[in-house]
C-alpha positions as CSV (number, residue, x, y, z in Angstrom):
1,X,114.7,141.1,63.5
2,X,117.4,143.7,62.9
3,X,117.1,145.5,66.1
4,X,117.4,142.2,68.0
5,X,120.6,141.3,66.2
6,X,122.1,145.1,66.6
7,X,121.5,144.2,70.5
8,X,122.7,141.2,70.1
9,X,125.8,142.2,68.3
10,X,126.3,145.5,70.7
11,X,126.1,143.0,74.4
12,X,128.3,140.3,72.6
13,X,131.4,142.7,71.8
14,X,130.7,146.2,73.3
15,X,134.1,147.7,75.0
16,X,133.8,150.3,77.3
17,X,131.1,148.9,79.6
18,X,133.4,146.3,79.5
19,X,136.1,148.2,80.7
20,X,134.0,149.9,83.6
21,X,131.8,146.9,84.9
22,X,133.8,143.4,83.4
23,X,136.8,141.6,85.3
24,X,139.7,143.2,84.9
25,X,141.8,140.1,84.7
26,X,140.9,137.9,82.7
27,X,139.2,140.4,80.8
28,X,136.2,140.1,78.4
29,X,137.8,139.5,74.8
30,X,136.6,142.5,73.6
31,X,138.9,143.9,75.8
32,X,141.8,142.1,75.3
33,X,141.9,142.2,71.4
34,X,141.6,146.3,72.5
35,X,144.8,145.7,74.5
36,X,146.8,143.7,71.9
37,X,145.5,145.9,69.3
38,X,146.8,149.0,71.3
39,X,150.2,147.3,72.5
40,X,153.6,148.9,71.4
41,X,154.8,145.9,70.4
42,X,153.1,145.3,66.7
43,X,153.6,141.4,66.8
44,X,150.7,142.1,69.1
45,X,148.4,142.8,66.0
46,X,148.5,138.7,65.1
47,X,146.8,137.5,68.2
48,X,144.6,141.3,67.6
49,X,143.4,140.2,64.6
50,X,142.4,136.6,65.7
51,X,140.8,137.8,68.8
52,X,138.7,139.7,66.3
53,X,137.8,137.5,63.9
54,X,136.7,134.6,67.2
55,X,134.4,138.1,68.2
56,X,133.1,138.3,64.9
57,X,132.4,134.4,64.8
58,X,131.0,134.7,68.0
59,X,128.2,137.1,67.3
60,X,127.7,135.8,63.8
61,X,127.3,132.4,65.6
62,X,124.8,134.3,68.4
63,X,122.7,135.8,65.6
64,X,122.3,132.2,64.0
65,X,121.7,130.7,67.4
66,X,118.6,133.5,68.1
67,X,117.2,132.5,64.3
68,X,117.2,128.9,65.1
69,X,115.2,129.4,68.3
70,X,112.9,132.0,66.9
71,X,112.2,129.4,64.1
72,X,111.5,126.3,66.9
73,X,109.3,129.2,69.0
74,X,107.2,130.3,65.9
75,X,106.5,126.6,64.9
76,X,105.3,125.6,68.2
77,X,103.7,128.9,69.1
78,X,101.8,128.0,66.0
79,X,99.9,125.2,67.4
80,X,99.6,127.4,70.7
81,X,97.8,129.7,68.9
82,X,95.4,127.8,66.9
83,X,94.0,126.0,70.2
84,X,92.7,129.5,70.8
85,X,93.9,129.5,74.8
86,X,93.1,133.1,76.2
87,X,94.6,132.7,79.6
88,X,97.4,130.8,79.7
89,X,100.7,130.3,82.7
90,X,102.4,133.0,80.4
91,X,100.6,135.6,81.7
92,X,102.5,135.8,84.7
93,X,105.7,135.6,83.2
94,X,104.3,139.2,81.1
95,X,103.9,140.5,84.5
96,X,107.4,139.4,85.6
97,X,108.8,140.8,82.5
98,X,107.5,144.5,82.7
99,X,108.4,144.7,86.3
100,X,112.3,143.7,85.3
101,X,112.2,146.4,82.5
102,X,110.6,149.0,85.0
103,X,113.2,148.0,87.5
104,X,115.7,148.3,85.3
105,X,115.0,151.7,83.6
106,X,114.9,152.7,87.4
107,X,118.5,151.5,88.4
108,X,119.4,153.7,85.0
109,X,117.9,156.5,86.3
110,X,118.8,156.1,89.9
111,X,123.1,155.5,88.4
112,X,122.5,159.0,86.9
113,X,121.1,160.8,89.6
114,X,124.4,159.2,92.1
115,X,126.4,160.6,89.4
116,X,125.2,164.0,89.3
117,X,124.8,163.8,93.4
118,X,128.8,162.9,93.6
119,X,129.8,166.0,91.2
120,X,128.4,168.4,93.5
121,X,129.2,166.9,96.6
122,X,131.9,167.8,99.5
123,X,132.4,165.1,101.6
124,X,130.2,161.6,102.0
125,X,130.9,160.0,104.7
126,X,129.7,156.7,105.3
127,X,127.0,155.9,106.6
128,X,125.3,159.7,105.5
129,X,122.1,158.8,103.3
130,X,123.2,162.7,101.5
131,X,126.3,164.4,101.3
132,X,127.8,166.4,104.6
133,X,128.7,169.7,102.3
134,X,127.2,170.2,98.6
135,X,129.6,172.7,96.7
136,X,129.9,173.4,92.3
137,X,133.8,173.8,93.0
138,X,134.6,170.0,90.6
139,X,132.6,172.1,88.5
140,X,134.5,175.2,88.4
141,X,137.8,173.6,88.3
142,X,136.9,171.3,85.8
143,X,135.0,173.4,82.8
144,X,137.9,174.7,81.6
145,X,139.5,171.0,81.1
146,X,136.5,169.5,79.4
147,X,135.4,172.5,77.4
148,X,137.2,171.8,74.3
149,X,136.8,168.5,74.4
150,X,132.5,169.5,74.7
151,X,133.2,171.9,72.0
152,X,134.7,169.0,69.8
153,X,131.8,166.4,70.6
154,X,129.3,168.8,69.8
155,X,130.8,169.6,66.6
156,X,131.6,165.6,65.9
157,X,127.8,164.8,66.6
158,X,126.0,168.1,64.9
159,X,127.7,167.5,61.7
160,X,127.4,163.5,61.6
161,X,123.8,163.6,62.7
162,X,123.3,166.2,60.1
163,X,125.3,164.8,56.9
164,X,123.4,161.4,58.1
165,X,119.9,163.2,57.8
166,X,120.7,165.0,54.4
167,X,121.6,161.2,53.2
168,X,118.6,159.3,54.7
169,X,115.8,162.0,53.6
170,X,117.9,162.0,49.7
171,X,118.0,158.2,50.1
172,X,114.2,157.7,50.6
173,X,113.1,160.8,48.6
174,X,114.8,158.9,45.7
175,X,113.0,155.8,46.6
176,X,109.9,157.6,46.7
177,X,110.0,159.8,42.8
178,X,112.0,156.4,41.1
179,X,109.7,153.9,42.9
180,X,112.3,151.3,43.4
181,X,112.8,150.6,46.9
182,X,116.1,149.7,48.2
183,X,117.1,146.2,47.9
184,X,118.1,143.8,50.8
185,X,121.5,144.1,50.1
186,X,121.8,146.8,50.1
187,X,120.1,147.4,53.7
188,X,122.3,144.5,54.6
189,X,125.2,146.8,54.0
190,X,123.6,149.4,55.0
191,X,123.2,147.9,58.7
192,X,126.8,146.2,58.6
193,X,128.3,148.3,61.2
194,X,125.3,147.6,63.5
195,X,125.9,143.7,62.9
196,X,129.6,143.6,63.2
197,X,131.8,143.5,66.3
198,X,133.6,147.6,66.4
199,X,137.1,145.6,67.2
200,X,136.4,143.3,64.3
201,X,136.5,146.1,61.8
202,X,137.2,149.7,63.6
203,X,141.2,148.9,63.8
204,X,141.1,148.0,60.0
205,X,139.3,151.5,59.3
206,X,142.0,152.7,60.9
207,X,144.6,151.4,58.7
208,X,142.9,152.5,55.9
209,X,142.7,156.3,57.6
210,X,146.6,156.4,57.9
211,X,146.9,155.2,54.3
212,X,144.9,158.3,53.2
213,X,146.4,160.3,55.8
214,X,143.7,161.2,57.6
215,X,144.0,159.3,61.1
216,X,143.6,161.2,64.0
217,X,141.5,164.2,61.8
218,X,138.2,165.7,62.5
219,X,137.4,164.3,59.1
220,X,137.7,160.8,60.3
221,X,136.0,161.1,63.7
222,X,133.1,162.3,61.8
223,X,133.1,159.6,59.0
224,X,133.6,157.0,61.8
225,X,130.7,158.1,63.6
226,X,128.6,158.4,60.2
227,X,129.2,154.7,60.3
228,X,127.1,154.2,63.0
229,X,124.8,157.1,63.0
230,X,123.6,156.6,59.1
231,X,122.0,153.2,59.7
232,X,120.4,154.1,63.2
233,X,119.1,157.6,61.3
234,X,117.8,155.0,57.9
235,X,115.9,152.5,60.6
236,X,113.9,155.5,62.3
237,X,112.8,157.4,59.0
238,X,112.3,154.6,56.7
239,X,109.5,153.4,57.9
240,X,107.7,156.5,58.6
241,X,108.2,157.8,55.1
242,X,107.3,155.2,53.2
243,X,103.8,155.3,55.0
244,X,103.7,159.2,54.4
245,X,100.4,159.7,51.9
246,X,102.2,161.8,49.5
247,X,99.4,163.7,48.4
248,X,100.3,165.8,51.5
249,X,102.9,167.2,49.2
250,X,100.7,168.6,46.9
C-alpha cells in the first residue's frame, strides 16, 4: 500500500506541476501556502502554516478515504472470487486501462521530444508540422548560464544518492547478521517524507536550518534531498536483499 499512498500524497500536494499546468488564479493550495510562505510580509506565515496543516489533513484524509474503499473492494471481491467467474465485464475495463497507461507514457514521451525539438529550433511558424531553420545557437548561449548550476545538481544528487546507498545497504546488512528486522515504526518514519505534504513540513526544516546556520548551504540541499532519496533507495533494496540466499556470500 505504501506506493499508493506516496502517489497519493505526491498528486494531492505536489508544487511545481502545479505552478506549470494549475490555474494561476485561484491557485491550487499548494501553491498558495508557497506564496504566503514566501511573502515579505511575515504575518503571511499564519495563514502559511494553516494552509499547511488543511494540506496535510487533506492527504491524511485521502489516504483513509483509499483504505476505506480498498477494505469495501477486498470484501466484496471476496465473494467475486469464490464464485470462480473466469470471464467476467471487467475484462474490458483491463483492456481500457492498459491502453490509457500506454497513451499516457506516449504523451510523456511525445512532451519530451517537443521540448528537445523547440531547443534547437529557429523559427516555427504556424501551421509548419517541423521547424523552418534548426540551429544549436540556445545552446551555445545558454551552457555557460546553466553550467554551474549542472555542476551543483550533479554534485547535490551523486552525493545524496551515494550517502543514501551507504545507509540502506548498512541498514539491511545489520538486519541481516542481528536478525531483527526493522520494525513498523520505524519504516513508518522511515517513509514520513513520502506520506507528508513538502509544504506541510519543508518550511519548518527550514527554520530549523537557520537555527543551525546552515540554510542556504550545500550541506542542507544535500540533507534535504536525503529526505526523500533515503526512503525511495530503502523501498527498492529491501525487498531484494532480504530474498538474497546468503550462502552466496560464502
Amino acid at each position: 500500500r505504501l506506493p499508493i499512498y506516496a502517489v497519493l500524497a505526491y498528486a494531492l500536494s505536489v508544487v511545481d506541476m502545479s505552478l506549470i499546468l494549475g490555474p494561476s488564479n485561484p491557485p491550487t493550495l499548494s501553491v498558495l501556502a508557497l506564496r504566503w510562505f514566501t511573502a515579505p510580509d511575515i504575518r503571511m506565515y499564519f495563514p502559511a502554516a494553516a494552509a499547511a496543516l488543511l494540506q496535510l489533513a487533506i492527504v491524511l484524509g485521502s489516504i483513509l478515504l483509499w483504505r476505506s474503499g480498498e477494505t469495501i473492494i477486498a470484501h466484496v471481491g471476496r465473494r467475486w472470487i469464490a464464485r470462480g467467474a473466469r470471464r467476467t465485464r471487467l475484462v474490458p475495463l483491463t483492456w481500457i486501462a492498459a491502453a490509457t497507461v500506454a497513451g499516457l507514457a506516449g504523451l510523456g514521451l511525445a512532451s519530451l521530444v517537443d521540448l528537445a525539438v523547440w531547443s534547437v529550433a529557429d523559427g516555427w511558424p504556424f501551421p509548419q508540422l517541423l521547424p523552418k531553420h534548426w540551429s544549436a545557437y540556445t545552446w551555445s548561449r545558454q551552457f555557460s548560464m546553466v553550467a554551474w548550476p549542472l555542476e551543483t545538481t550533479l554534485i547535490v544528487a551523486v552525493l545524496a544518492s551515494g550517502l543514501a546507498l551507504l545507509l540502506v545497504l548498512g541498514c539491511l546488512e545489520n538486519e541481516q547478521r542481528s536478525g531483527r528486522a526493522a520494525t513498523w515504526r520505524a519504516l513508518w518514519l522511515l517513509y514520513v517524507p513520502l506520506l507528508v505534504p513538502q509544504i506541510a513540513f519543508l518550511f519548518g526544516a527550514q527554520v530549523l536550518l537557520t537555527v543551525v546556520h546552515l540554510e542556504g548551504s550545500l550541506i542542507a540541499v544535500i540533507w534535504a534531498q536525503l529526505l526523500f532519496v533515503l526512503p525511495y533507495v530503502f523501498l527498492c533494496l529491501a525487498e531484494p536483499w532480504r530474498a538474497l540466499d546468503v550462502r552466496y556470500a560464502r
